[in-house]
C-alpha positions as CSV (number, residue, x, y, z in Angstrom):
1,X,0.0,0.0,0.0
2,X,1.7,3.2,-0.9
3,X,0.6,6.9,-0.9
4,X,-0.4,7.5,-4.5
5,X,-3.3,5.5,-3.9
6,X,-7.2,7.1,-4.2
7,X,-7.9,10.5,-6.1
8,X,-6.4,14.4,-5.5
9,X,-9.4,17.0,-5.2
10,X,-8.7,20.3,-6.8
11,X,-7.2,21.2,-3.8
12,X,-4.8,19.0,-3.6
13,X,-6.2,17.4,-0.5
14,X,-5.6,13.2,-1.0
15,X,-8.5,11.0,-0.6
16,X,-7.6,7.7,1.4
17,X,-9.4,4.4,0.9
18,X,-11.8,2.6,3.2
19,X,-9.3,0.1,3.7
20,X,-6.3,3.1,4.9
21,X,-8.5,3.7,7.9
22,X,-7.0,0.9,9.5
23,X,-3.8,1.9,9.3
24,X,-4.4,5.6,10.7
25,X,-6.1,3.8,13.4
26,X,-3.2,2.1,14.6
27,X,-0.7,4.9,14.3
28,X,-3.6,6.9,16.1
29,X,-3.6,4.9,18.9
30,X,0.1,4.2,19.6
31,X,0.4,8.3,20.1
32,X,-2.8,8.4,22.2
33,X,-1.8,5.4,24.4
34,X,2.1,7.0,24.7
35,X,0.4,10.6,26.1
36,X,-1.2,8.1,28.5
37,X,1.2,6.2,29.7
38,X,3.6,9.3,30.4
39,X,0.6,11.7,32.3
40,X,2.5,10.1,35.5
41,X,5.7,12.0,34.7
42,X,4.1,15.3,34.9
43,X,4.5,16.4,38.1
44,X,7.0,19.5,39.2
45,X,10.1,19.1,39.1
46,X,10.3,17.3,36.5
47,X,12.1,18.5,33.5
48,X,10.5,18.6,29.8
49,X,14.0,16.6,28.8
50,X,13.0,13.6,31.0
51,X,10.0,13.6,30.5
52,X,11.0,13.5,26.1
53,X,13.1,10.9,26.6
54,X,10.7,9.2,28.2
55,X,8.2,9.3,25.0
56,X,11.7,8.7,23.4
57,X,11.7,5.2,24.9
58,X,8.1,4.4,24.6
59,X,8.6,4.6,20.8
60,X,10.9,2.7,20.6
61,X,9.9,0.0,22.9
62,X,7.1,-0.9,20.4
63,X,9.4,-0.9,17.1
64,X,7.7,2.3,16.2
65,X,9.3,5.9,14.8
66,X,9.1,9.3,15.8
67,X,7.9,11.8,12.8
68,X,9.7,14.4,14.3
69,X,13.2,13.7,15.1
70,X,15.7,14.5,12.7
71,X,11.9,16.5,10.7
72,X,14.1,19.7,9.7
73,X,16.7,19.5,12.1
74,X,14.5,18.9,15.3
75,X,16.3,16.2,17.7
76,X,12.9,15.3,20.0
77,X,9.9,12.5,20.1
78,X,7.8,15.7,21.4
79,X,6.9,19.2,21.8
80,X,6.6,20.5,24.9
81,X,5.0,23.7,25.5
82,X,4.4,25.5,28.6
83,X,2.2,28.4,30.1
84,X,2.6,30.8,27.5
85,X,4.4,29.1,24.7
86,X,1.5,28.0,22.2
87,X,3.4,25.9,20.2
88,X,6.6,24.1,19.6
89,X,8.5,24.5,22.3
90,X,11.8,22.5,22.7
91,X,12.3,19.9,25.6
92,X,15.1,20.9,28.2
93,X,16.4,21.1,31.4
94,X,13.9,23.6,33.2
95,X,11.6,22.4,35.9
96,X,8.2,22.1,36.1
97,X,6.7,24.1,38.9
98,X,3.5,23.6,40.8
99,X,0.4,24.8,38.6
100,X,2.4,24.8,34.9
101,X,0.3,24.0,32.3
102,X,1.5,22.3,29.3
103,X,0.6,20.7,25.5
104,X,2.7,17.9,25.1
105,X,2.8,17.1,21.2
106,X,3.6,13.5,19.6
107,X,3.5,12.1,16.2
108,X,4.4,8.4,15.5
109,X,4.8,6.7,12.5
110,X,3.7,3.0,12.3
111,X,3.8,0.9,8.7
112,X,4.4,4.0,7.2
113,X,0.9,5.7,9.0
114,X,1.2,8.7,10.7
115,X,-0.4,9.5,14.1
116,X,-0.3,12.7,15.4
117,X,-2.1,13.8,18.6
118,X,-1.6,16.4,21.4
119,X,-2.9,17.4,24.5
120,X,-2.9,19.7,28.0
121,X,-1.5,18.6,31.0
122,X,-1.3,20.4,34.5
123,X,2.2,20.0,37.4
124,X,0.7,20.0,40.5
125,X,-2.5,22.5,41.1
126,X,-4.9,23.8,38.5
127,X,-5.6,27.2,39.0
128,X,-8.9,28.7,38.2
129,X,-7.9,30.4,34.9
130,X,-5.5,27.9,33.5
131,X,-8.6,25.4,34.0
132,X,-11.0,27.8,32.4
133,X,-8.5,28.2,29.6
134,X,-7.7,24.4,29.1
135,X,-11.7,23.6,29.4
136,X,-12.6,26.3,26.4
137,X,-10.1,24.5,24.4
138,X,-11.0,21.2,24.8
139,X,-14.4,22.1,23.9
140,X,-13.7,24.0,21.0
141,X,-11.6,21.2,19.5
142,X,-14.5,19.4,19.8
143,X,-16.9,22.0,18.2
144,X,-14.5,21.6,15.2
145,X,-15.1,17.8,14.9
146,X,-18.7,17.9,14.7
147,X,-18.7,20.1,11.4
148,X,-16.7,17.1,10.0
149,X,-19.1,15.4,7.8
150,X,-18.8,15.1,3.9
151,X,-21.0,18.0,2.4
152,X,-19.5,20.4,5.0
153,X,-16.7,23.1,4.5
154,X,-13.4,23.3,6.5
155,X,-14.7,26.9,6.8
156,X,-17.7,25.4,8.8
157,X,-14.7,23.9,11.3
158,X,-13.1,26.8,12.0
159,X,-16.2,29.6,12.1
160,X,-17.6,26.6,15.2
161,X,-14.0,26.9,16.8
162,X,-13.8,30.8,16.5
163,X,-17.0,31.3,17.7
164,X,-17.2,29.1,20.6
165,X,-13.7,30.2,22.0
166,X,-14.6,34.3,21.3
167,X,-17.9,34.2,23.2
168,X,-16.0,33.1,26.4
169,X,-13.6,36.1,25.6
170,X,-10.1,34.0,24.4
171,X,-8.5,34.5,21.0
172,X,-7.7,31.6,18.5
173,X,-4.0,32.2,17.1
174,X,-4.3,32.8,13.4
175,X,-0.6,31.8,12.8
176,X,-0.6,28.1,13.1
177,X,-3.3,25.6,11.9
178,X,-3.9,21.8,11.5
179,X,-3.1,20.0,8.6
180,X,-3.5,17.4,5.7
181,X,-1.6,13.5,7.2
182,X,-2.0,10.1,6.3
183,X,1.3,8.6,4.5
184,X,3.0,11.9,5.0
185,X,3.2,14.1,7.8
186,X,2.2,17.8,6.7
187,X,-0.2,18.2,2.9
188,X,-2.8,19.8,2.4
189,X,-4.8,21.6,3.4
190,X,-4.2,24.2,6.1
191,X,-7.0,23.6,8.3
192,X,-7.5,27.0,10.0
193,X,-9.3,26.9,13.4
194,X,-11.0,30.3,12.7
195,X,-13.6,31.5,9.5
196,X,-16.6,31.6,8.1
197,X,-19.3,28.9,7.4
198,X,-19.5,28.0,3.8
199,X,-16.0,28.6,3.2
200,X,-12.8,26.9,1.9
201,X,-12.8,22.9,0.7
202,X,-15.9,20.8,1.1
203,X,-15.2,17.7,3.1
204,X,-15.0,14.5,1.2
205,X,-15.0,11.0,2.7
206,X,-11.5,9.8,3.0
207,X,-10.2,12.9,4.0
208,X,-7.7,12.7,6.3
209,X,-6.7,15.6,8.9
210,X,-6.3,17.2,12.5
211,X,-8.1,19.9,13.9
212,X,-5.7,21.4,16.7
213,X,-6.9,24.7,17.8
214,X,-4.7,27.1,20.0
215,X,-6.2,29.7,22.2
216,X,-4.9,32.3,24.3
217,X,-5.9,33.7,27.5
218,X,-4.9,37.4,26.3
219,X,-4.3,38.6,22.2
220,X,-3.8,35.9,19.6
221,X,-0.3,37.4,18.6
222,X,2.0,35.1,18.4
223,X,6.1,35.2,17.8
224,X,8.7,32.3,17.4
225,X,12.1,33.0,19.6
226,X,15.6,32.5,18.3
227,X,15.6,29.2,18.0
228,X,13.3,29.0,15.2
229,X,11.1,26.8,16.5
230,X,9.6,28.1,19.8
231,X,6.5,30.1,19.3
232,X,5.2,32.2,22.1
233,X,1.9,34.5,23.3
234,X,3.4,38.3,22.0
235,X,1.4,39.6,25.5
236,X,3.1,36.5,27.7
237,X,-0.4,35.6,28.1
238,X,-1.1,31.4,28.8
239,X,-1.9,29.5,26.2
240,X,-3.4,25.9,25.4
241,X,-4.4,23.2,22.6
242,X,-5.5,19.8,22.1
243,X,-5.0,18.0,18.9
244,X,-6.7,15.1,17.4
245,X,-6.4,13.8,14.0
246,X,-9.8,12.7,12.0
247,X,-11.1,10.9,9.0
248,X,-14.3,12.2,6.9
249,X,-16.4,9.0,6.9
250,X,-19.7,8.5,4.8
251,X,-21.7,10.2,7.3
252,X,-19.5,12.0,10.3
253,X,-16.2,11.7,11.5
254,X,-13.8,9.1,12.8
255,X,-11.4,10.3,15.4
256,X,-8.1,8.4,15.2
257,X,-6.5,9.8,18.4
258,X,-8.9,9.0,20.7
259,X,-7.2,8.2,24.3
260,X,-7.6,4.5,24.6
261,X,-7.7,5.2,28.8
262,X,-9.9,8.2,28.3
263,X,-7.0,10.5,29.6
264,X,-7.2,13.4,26.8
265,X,-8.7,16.0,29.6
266,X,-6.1,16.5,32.3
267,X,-8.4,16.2,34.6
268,X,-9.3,13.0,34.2
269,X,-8.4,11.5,37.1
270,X,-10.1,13.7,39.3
């Protein structure tokens, strides 16, 4: 099975075959189950390096691959970004302390499949507005997935996700947005997490993508540090994201990612 299979849409968006379900399945689950089995780790004083090379290990305990080391340079199994980093922050050597938030980011590639999930966890205490923020985005990532049905437009994803996560007063960040995956890691399209209804691609079945919205407590300006890869909240205000990836099936949507211990919410165990 190789990734030239099914039709292109004008777009260039790829539509997978009933059969390719299977294997997004499977990547799908690995990621979910690895964010499981290291919410333990998440505690303060922990650092963000231990707790990568932990992932590190978990991938390749199961004969699996990371999609993002050595992916332009980057050297990690994860993002890890916390409080006000929104995206792609780098594992290190810096502590957690009590009441950080933070997205940790995986994508795994199994028989050639890629899975690629993320979600928020909490060190120690949840205060009252980092819960807020976390709960808005949760629910907002989920607004997105119920527009997915064939028929629909990814304009119809991101107007729901905008909408929701404006009337409680947060910003979606314009500069970052989900994407095309399936054999490869990134194609098209963009899928922006903010628009207008009726707008952009319709949704075909076999579509494959994630919907991973980021909101901000404060502005939705965003700026990446030196490093080139650490993206930050221009205002230093906290931000959050969950990330799940989804196929358009013949009448909804089929989440790939799901958490196979029902664990996405950090507050699961609660």
């Amino acid at each position: 099975m190789n990734d030239l299979r099914g039709k292109v849409t004008k777009d260039g968006i790829r539509i997978y075959e009933a059969d390719d379900f299977a294997g997004m399945h499977a990547a799908g689950r690995l990621a979910a189950q690895i964010l499981d089995d290291m919410a333990p780790l998440v505690v303060p004083g922990v650092t963000t390096g231990e707790i990568d090379r932990a992932i590190t290990d978990m991938v390749d305990a199961v004969g699996a691959k990371s999609a993002t080391i050595g992916y332009k340079g980057y050297k990690h199994a994860s993002c890890i970004s916390v409080n006000h980093v929104v995206c792609h922050g780098i594992p290190g050597e810096k502590k957690l302390k009590d009441g950080d938030i933070l997205n940790i980011d995986v994508t795994v590639i199994v028989n050639g499949w890629f899975g690629d999930t993320s979600r928020m966890y909490v060190a120690g205490q949840l205060s009252r507005k980092s819960e807020r923020l976390i709960q808005v985005t949760h629910d907002a990532l989920f607004k997105g997935i119920e527009q997915v049905k064939p028929g629909n437009t990814f304009g119809d994803i991101g107007a729901a996700i905008q909408s929701y996560v404006e009337g409680h007063r947060m910003s979606v960040v314009r500069d970052f947005c989900g994407h095309g995956l399936g054999r490869v890691f990134h194609a098209p399209p963009n899928v922006l997490h903010y628009g207008r209804p009726g707008t952009g691609p319709m949704l075909e079945e076999g579509m494959f993508f994630t919907i991973e919205p980021m909101v901000n407590l404060g502005r939705p300006e965003t700026k990446v540090l030196a490093d080139d890869w650490t993206a930050v909240t221009r205002d230093k205000s906290l931000s959050a994201q969950f990330e799940h990836s989804v196929g358009v099936t013949a009448d909804g949507v089929d989440i790939f990612t799901l958490s196979p211990g029902n664990k996405f919410h950090p507050t699961w165990g609660e």
